[in-house]
KEKE-3310 file (N, C-alpha, C; in steps of 0.2 Angstrom, whole numbers, plus 5000, padded with zeros to 4 digits):
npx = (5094:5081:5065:5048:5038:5038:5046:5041:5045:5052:5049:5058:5069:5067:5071:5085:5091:5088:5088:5097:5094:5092:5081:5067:5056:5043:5033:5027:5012:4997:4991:5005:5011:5017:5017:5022:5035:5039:5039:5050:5063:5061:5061:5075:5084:5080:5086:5101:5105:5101:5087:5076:5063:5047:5034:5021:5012:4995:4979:4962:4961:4967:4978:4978:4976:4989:4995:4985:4986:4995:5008:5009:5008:5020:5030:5045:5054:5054:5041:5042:5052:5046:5034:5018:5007:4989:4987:4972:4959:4946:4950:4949:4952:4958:4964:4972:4982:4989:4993:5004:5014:5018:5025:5034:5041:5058:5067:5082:5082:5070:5057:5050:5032:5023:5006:4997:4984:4983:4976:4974:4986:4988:4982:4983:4985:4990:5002:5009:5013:5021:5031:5037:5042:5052:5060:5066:5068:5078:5069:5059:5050:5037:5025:5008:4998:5006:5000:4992:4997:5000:4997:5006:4999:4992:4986:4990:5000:5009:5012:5017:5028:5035:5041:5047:5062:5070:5068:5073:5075:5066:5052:5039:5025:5014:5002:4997:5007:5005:4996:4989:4993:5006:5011:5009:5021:5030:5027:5028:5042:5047:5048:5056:5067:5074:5082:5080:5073:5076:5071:5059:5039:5035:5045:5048:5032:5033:5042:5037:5026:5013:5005:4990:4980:4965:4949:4941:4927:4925:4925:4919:4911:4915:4930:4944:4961:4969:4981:4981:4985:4987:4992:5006:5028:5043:5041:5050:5062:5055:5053:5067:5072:5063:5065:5076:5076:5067:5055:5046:5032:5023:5008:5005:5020:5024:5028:5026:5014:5001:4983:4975:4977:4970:4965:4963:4953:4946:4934:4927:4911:4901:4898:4884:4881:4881:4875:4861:4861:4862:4846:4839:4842:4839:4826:4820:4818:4821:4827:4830:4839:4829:4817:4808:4809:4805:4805:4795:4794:4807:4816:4812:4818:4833:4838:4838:4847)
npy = (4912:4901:4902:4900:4901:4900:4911:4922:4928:4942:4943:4937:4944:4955:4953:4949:4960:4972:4969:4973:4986:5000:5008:5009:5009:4999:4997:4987:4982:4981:4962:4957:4952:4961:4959:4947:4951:4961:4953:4945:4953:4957:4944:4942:4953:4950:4938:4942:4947:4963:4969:4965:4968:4971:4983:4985:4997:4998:4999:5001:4982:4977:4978:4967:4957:4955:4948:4938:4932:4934:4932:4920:4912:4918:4920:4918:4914:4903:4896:4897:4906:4917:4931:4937:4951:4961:4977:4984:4996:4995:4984:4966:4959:4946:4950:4961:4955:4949:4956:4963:4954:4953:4965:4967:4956:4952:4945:4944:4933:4932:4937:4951:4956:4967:4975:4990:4999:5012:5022:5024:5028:5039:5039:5037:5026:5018:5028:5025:5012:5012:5019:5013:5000:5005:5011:4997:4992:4985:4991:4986:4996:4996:5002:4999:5001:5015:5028:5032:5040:5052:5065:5080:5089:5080:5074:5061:5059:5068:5063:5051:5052:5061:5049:5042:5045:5036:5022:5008:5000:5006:5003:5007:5002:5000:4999:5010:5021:5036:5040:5047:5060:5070:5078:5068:5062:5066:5065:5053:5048:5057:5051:5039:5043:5060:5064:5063:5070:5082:5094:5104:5104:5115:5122:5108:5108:5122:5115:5107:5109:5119:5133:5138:5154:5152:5160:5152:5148:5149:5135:5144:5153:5165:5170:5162:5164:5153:5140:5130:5115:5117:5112:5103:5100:5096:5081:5074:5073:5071:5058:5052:5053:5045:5034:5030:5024:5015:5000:4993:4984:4977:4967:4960:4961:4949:4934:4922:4921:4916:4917:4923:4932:4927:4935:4933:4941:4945:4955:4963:4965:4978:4985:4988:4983:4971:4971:4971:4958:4949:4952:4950:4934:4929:4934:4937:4952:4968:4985:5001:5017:5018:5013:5001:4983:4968:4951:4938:4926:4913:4914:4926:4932:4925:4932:4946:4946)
npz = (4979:4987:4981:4986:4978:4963:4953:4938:4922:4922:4936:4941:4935:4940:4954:4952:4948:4957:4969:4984:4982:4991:4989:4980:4965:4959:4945:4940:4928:4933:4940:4937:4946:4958:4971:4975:4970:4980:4988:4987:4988:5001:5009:5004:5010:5023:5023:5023:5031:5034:5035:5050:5050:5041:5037:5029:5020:5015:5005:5010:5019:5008:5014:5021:5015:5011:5023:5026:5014:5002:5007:5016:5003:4996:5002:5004:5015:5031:5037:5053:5055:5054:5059:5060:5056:5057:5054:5061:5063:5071:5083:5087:5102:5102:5091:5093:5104:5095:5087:5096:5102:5089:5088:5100:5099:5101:5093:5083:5072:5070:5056:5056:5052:5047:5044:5037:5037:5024:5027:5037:5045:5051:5063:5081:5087:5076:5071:5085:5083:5071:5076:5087:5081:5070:5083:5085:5078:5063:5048:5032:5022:5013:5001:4997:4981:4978:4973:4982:4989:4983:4984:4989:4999:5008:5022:5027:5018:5020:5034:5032:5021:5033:5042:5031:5030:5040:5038:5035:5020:5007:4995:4982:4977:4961:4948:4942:4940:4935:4937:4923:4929:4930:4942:4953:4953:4961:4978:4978:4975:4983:4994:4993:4991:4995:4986:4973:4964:4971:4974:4983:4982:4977:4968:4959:4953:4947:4936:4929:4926:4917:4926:4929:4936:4946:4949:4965:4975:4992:5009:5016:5010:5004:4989:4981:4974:4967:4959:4946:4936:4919:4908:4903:4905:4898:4901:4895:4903:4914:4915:4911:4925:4934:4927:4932:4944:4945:4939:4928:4918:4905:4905:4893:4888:4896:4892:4900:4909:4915:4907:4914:4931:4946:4960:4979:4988:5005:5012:5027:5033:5037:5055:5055:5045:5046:5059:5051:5042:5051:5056:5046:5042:5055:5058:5048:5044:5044:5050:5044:5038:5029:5032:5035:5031:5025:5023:5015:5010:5008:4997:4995:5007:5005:4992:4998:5009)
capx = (5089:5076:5059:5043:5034:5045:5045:5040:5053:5049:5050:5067:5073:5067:5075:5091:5093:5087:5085:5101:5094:5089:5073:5064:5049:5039:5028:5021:5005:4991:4992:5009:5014:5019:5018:5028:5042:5042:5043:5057:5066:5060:5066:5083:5086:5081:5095:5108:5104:5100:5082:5071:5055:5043:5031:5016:5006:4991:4974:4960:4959:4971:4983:4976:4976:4997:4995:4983:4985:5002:5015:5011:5010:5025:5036:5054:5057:5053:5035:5044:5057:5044:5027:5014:5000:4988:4985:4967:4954:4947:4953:4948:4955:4963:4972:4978:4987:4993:5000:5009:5018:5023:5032:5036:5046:5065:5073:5084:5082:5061:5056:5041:5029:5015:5004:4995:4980:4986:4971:4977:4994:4987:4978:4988:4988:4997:5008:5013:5015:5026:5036:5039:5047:5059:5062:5066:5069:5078:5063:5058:5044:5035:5019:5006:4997:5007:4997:4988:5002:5001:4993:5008:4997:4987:4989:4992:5004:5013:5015:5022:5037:5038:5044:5051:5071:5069:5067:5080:5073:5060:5048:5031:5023:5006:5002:4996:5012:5005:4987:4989:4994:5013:5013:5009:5026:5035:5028:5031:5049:5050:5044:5060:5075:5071:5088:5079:5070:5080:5069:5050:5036:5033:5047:5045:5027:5036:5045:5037:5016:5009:5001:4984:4975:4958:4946:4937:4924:4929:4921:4915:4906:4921:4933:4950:4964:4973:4981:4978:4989:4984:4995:5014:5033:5051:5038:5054:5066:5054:5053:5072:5073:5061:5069:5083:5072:5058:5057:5040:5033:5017:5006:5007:5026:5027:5026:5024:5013:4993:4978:4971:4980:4967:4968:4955:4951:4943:4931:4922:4905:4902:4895:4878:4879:4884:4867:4856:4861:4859:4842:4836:4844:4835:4819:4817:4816:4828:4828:4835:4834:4824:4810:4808:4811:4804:4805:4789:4796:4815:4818:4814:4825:4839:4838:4838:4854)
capy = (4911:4896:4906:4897:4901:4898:4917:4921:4927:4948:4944:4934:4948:4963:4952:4949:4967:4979:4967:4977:4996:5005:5012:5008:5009:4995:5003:4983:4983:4976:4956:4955:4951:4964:4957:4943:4952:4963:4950:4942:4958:4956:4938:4941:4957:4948:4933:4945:4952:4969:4970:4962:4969:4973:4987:4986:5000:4997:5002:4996:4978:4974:4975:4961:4953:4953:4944:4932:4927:4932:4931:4912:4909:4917:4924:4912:4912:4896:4898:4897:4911:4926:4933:4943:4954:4968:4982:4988:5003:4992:4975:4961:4955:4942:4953:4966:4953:4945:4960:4964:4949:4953:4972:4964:4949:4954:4939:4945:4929:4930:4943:4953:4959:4970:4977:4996:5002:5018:5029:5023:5030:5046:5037:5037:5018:5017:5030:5023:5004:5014:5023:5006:5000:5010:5013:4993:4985:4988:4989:4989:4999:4993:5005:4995:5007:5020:5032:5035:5047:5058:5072:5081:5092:5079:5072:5053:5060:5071:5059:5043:5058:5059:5043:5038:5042:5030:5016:5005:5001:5007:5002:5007:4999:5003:4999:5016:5026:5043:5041:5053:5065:5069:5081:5064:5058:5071:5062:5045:5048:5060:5044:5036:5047:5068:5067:5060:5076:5087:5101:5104:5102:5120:5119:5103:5111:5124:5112:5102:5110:5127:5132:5144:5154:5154:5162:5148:5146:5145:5133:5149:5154:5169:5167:5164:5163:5146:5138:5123:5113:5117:5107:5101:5100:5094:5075:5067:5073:5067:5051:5049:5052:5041:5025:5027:5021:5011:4996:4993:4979:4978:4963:4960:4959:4944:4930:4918:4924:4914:4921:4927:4930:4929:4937:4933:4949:4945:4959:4961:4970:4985:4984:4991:4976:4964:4968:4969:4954:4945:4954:4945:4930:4925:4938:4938:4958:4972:4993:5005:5024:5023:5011:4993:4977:4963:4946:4935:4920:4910:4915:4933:4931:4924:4939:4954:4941)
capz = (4984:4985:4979:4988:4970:4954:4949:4932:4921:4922:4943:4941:4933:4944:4959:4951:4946:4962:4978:4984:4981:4997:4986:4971:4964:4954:4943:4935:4928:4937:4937:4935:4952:4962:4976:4973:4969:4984:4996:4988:4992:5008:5010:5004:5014:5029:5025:5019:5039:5033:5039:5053:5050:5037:5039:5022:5022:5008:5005:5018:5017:5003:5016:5026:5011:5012:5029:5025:5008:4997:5012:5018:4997:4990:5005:5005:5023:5034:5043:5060:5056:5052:5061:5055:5061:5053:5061:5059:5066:5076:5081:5092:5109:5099:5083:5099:5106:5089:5084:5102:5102:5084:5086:5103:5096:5098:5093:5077:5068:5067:5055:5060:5048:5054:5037:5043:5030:5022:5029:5048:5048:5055:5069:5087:5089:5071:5073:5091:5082:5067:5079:5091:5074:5070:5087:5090:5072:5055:5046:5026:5021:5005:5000:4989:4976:4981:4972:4985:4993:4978:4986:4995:5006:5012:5032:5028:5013:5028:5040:5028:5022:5040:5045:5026:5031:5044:5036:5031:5014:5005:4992:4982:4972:4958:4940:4937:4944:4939:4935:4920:4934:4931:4949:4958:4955:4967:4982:4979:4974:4990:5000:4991:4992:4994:4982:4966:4962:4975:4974:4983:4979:4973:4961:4954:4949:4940:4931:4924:4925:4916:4930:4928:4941:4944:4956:4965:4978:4998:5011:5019:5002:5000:4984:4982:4969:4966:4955:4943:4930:4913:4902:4906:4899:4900:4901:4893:4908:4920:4913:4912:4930:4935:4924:4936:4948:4944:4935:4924:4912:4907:4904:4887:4888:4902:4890:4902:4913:4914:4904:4921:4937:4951:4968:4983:4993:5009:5015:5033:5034:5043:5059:5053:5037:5050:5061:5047:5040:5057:5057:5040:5042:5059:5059:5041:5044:5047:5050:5040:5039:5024:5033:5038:5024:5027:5018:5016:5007:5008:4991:4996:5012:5000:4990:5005:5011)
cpx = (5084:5070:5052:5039:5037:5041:5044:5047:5055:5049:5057:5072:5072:5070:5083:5095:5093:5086:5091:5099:5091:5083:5075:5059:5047:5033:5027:5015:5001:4991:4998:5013:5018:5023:5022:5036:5043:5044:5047:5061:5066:5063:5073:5087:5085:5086:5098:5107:5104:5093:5081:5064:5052:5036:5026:5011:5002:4984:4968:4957:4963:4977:4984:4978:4982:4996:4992:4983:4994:5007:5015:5010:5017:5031:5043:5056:5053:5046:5036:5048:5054:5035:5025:5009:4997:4986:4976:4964:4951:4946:4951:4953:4960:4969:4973:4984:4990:4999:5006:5014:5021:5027:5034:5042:5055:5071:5075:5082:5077:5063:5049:5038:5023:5011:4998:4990:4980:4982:4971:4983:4991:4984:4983:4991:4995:5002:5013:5016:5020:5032:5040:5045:5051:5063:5068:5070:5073:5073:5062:5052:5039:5028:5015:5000:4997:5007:4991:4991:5005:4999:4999:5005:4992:4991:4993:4999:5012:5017:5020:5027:5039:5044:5048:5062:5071:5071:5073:5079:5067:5058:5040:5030:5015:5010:5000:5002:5011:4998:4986:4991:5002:5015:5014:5017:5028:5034:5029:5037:5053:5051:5053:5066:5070:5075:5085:5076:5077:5077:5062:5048:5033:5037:5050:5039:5027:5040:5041:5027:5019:5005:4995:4979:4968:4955:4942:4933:4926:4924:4916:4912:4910:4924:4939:4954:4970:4975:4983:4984:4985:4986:5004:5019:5039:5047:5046:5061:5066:5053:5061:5074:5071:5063:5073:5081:5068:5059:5049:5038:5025:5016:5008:5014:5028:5023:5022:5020:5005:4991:4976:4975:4973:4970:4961:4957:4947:4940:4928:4917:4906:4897:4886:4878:4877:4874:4860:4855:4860:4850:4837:4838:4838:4829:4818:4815:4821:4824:4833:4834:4830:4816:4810:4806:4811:4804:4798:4790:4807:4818:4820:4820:4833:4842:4841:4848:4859)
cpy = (4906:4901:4900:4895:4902:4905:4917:4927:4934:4948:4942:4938:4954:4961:4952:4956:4973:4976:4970:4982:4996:5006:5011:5006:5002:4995:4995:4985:4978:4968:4954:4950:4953:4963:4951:4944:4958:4960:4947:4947:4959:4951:4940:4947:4956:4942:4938:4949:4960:4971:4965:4962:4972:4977:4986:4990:5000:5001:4996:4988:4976:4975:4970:4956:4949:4947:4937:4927:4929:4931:4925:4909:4912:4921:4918:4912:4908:4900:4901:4902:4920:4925:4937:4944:4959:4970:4985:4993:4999:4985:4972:4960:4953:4946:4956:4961:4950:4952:4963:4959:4949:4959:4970:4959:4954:4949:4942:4941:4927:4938:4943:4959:4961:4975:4983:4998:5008:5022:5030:5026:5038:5047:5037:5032:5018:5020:5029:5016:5007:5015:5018:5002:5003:5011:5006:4987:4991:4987:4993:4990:4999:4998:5003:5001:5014:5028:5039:5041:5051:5064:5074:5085:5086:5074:5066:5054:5063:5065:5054:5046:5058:5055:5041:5037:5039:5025:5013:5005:5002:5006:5008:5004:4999:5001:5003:5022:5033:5046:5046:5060:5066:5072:5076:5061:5061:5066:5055:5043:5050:5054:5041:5038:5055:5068:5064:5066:5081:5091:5099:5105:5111:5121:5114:5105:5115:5122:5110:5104:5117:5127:5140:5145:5155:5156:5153:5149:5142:5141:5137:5153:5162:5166:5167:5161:5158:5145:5133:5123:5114:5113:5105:5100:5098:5088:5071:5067:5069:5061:5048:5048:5046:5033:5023:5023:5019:5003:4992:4990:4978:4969:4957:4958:4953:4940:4924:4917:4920:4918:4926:4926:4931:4931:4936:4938:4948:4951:4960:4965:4973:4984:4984:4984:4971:4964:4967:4964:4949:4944:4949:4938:4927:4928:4939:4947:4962:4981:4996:5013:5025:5019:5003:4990:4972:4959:4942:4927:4918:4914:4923:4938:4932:4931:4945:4952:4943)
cpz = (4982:4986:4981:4983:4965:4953:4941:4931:4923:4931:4945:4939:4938:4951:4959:4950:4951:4969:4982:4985:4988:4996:4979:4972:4959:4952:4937:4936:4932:4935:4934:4941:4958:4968:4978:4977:4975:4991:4995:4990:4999:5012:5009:5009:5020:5029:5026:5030:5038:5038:5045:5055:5042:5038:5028:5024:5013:5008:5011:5015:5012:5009:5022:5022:5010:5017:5028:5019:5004:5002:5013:5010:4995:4996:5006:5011:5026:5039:5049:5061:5054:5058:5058:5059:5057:5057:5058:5065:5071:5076:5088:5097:5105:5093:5088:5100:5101:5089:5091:5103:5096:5083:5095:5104:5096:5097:5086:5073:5066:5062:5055:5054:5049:5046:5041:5035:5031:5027:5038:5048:5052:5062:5075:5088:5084:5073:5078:5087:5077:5070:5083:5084:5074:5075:5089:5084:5065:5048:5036:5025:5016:5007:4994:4987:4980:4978:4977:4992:4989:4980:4991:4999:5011:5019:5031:5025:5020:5031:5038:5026:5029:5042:5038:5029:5036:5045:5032:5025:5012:4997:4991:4976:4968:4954:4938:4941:4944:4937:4929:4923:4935:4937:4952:4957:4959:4973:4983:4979:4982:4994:4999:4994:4992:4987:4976:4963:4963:4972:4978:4979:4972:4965:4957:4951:4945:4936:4926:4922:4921:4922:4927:4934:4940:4950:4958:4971:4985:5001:5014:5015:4998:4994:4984:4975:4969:4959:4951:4937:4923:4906:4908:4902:4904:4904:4902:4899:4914:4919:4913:4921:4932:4933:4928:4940:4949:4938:4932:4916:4911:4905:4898:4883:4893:4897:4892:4909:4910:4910:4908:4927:4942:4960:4972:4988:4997:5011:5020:5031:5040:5048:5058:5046:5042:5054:5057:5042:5043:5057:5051:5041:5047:5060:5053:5041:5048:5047:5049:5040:5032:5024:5036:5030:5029:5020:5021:5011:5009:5004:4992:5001:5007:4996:4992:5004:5007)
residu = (UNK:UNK:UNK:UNK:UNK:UNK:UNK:UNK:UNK:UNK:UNK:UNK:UNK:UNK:UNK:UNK:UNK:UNK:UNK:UNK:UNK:UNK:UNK:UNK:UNK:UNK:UNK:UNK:UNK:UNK:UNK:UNK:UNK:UNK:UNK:UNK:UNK:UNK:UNK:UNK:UNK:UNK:UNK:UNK:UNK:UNK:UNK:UNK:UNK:UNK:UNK:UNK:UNK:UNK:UNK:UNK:UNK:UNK:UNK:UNK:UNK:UNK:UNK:UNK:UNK:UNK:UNK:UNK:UNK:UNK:UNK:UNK:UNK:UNK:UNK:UNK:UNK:UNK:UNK:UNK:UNK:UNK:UNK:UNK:UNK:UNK:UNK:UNK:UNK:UNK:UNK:UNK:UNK:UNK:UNK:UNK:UNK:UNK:UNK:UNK:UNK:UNK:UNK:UNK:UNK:UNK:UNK:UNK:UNK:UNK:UNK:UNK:UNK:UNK:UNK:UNK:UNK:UNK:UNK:UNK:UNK:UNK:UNK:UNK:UNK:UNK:UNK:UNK:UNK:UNK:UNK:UNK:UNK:UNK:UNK:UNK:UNK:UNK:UNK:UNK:UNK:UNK:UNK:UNK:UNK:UNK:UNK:UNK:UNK:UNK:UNK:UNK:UNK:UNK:UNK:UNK:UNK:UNK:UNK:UNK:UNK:UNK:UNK:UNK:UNK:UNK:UNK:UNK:UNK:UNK:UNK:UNK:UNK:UNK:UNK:UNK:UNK:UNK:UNK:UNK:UNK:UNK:UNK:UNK:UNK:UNK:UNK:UNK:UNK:UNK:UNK:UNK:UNK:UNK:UNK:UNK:UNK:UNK:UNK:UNK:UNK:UNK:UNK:UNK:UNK:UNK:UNK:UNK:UNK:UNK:UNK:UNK:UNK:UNK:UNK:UNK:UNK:UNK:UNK:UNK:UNK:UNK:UNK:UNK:UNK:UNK:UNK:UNK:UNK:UNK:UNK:UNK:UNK:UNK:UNK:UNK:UNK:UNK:UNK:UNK:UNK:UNK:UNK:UNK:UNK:UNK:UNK:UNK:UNK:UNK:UNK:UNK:UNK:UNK:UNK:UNK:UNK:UNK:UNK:UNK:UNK:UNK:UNK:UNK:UNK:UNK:UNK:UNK:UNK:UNK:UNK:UNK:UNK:UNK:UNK:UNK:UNK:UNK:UNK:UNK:UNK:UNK:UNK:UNK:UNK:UNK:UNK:UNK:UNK:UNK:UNK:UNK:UNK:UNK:UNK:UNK:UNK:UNK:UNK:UNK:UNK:UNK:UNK:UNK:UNK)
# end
């Protein structure tokens, strides 16, 4: 495949070894290029006509960042043969219709890529735009720091298991794969295949935690008896598992990899930033709940600004 951006060598090698797998994890270190290397995967399995969509769910705002900044730098399919759209919480006139026109598109030959921020997958819109997916496309699923679906009780954690066997092909991808936190691997692997573990969550907790009760303190100020990891074992089990399916390098090993990689991260302000920076900007003077700020000079303006 012609690569848009000469892969470094540590990307040329995780392309040529897993763009193929159904599921797999890449567990590079931060500044290795992640991203990259999951849209090659992406590019090649929409030639090879496997996929037609790309569904990125990320953190808020870093998955905008997919759209507007690593997809038209490093994605290998021709401008004219892929769309893109992000979903966010709320979105203008104009991104509605961008994105409708993008899980809309049923031409096979476009691929459509729509990037959802992790903590909206429990929102109605989202889960109406994931479900139209699947419903309409063969769609690969890439989750960026997909630590953040460590928690298997929590709702977002839910829903993304939910919809995972779905998904034609699936990804996640973090530089910190278990944060010190070996339980978090259960649900990321779940996300994968159920069958890499093949057990719940409760006994994988017995595998591989000590676990110790403690009383603790309810929200309704009763007490209750839970229980907490206090150390852990059979590490080198879970780590052989894991190898089968993940492929991780760190820094320090990608020889030929710059001093510094930079990433630019675009961020909006909140509506409340936005009018009190209106407010200073053209009235030199804003309200806050802890009083009124004003400026008496440019400099001081500049400053507030």
């Amino acid at each position: 495949m012609q690569f848009k951006t000469k892969p470094f060598d540590h990307q040329a090698d995780y392309f040529d070894a897993y763009k193929r797998k159904v599921f797999f994890a890449n567990f590079c270190e931060q500044g290795t290029g992640k991203s990259h290397m999951e849209l090659g995967h992406a590019a090649y399995l929409f030639k090879e006509g496997l996929i037609d969509c790309m569904l990125i769910i990320a953190p808020n705002e870093v998955h905008a960042n997919w759209i507007e900044q690593e997809i038209p730098k490093h994605l290998s399919v021709d401008p004219e043969k892929y769309v893109s759209a992000t979903f966010r919480s709320s979105m203008r006139k104009k991104e509605e219709l961008r994105l409708m026109e993008v899980i809309q598109n049923d031409d096979p030959t476009i691929l459509k890529i729509v990037a959802i921020n992790i903590e909206g997958v429990i929102w109605p819109k989202a889960d109406a735009v994931i479900k139209h997916l699947l419903k309409h496309f063969e769609v690969l699923c890439v989750i960026d720091e997909s630590t953040r679906i460590a928690n298997p009780t929590s709702k977002v954690t839910k829903r993304i298991l939910k919809f995972a066997p779905k998904f034609k092909a699936r990804r996640i991808a973090t530089g910190t794969p278990f944060d010190r936190k070996p339980l978090s691997a259960w649900s990321q692997f779940q996300f994968l295949s159920p069958g890499i573990f093949d057990m719940p969550y409760i006994a994988f907790r017995a595998t591989y935690a000590i676990m110790k009760e403690k009383v603790v303190r309810t929200k309704s100020g009763g007490e209750a008896i839970m229980k907490f990891p206090v150390g852990y074992r059979r590490l080198d089990q879970m780590s052989e598992i894991v190898a089968q399916y993940s492929y991780r390098v760190l820094k320090q090993d990608c020889l030929d990899l710059p001093d510094k990689v930079y990433k630019l991260l675009e961020l909006d302000m909140s509506p409340t930033q936005k009018r009190m920076y209106t407010a200073m900007r053209d009235e030199l003077v804003y309200m806050f709940s802890g009083g009124l700020v004003s400026a008496g000079s440019v400099l001081e303006q500049l400053l507030h600004l």
